[in-house]
Backbone as CSV, one residue per row, in Angstrom:
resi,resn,N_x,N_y,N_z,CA_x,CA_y,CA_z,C_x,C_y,C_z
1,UNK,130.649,91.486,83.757,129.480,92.306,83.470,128.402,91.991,84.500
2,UNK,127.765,92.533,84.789,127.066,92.761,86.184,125.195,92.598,85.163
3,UNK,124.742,91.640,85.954,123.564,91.057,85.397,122.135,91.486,85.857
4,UNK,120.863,91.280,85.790,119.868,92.172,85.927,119.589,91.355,87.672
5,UNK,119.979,89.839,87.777,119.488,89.406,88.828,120.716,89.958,89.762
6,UNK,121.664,90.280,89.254,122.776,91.129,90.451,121.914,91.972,91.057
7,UNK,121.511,92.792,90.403,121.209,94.372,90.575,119.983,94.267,91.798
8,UNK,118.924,93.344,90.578,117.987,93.061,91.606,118.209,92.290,92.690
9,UNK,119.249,91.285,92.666,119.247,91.208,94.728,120.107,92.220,95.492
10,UNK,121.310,92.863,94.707,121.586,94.315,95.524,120.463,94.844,96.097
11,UNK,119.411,95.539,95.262,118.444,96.613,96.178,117.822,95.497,96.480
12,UNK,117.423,94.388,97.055,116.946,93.647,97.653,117.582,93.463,98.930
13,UNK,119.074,93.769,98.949,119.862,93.180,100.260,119.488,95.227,100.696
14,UNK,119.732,95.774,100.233,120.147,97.403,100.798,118.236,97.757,101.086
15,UNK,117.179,96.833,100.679,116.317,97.680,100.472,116.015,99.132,100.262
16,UNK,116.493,100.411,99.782,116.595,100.473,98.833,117.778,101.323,98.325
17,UNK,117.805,101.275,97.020,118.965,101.922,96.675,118.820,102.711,95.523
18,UNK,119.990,103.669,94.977,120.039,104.388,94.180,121.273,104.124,93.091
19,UNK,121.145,104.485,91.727,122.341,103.608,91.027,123.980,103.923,91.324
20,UNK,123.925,105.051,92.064,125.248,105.590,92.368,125.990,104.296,93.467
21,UNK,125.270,103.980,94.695,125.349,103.084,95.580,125.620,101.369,94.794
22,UNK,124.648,101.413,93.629,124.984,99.918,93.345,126.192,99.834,92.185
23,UNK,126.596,100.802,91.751,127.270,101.262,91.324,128.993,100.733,91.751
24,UNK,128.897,101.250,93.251,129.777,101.134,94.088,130.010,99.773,94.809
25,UNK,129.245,99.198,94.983,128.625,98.044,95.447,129.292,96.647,94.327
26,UNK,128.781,96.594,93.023,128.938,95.933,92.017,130.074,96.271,91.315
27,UNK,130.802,97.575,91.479,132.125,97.724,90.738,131.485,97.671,89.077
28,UNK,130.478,98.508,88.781,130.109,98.349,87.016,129.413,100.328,86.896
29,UNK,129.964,100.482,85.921,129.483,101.741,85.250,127.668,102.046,85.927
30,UNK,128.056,103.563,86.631,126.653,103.651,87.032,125.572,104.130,85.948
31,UNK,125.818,104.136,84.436,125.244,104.268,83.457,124.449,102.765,83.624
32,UNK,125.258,102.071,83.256,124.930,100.448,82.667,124.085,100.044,84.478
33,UNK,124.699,100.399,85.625,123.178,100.109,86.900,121.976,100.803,86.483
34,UNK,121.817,101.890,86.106,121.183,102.887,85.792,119.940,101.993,84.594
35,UNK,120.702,101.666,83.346,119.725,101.245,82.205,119.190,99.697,82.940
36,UNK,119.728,98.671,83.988,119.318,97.946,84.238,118.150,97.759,85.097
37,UNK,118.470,99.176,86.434,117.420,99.079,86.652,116.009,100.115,86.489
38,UNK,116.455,100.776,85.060,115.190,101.046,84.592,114.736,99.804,83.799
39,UNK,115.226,98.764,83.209,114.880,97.441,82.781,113.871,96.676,83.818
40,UNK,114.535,96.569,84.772,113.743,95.852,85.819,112.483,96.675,86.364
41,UNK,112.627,97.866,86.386,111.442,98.500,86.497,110.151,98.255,85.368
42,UNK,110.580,98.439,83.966,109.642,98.337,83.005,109.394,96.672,83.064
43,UNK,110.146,95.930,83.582,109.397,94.391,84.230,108.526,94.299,84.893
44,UNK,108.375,95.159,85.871,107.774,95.172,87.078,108.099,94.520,88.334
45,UNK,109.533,94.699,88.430,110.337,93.620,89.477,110.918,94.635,90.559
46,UNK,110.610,96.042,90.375,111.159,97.130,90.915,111.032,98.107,90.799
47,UNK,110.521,98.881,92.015,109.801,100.294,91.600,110.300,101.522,92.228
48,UNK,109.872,102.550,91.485,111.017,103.785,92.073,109.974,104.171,93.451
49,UNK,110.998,104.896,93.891,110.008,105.778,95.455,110.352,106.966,95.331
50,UNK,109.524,107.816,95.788,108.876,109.138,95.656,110.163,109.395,97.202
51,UNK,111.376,110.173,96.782,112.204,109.959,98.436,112.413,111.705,98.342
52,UNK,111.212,112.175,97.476,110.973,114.199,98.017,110.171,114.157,99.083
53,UNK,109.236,113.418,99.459,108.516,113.298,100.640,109.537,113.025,102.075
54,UNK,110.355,112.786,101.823,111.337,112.330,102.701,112.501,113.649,103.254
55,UNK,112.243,114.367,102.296,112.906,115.814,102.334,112.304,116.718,104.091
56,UNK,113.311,117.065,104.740,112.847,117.982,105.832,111.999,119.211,105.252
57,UNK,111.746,119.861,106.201,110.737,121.224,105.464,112.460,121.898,105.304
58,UNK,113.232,121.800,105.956,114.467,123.141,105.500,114.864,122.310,104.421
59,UNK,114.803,121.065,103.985,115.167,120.799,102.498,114.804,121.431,101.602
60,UNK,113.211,121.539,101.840,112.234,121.462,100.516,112.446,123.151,99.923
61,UNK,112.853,123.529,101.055,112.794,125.306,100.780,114.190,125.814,99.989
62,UNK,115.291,124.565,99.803,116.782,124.549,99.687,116.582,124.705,97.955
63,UNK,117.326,125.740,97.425,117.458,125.830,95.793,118.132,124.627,95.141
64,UNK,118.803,123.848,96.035,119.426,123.143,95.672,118.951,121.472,95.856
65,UNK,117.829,121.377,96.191,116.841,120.171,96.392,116.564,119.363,95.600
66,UNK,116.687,120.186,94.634,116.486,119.441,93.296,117.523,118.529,92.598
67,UNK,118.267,118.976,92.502,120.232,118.544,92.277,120.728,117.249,93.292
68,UNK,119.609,117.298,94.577,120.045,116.589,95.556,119.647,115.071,95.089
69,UNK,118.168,115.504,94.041,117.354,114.226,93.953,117.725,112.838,93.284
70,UNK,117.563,112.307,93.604,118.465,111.171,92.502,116.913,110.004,93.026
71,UNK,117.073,109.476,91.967,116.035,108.201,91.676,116.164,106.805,92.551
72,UNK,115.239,106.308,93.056,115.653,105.407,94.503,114.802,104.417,93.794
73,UNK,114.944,103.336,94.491,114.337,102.328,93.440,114.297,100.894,95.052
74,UNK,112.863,100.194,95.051,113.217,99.117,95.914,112.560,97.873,95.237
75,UNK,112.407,96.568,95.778,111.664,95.422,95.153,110.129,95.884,95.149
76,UNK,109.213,95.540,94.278,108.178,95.662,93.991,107.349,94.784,95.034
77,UNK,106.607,95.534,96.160,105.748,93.986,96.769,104.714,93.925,96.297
């Protein structure tokens, strides 16, 4: 079973990551990365990033931009 300090030094080594990646990474259900590191978030050990700003302008205009988005998460400085 894959533990909260796993998770948190994964996106610590990848700076940052998304649960699909640690997912893959840790070999554990990307549900169970998923509830951990919204755990570590409501700690305050890890915070999500805003990665629509990061979108090209031909992204942002894409119907499908949205579907693309997935939740990114790095260490809190």
């Amino acid at each position: 079973m894959v533990s909260l300090i796993a998770v948190r030094d994964a996106i610590a080594l990848n700076g940052r990551a998304d649960a699909r990646l640690l997912s893959h990474q840790l070999n554990a259900p990307e549900a169970l990365v998923q509830a951990i590191m919204e755990k570590l978030a409501a700690m305050g050990k890890i915070e999500a990033v805003d990665v629509s700003s990061c979108l090209s302008s031909s992204c942002k205009q894409c119907p499908e931009s949205q579907g693309c988005d997935t939740k990114v998460y790095q260490i809190r400085s």
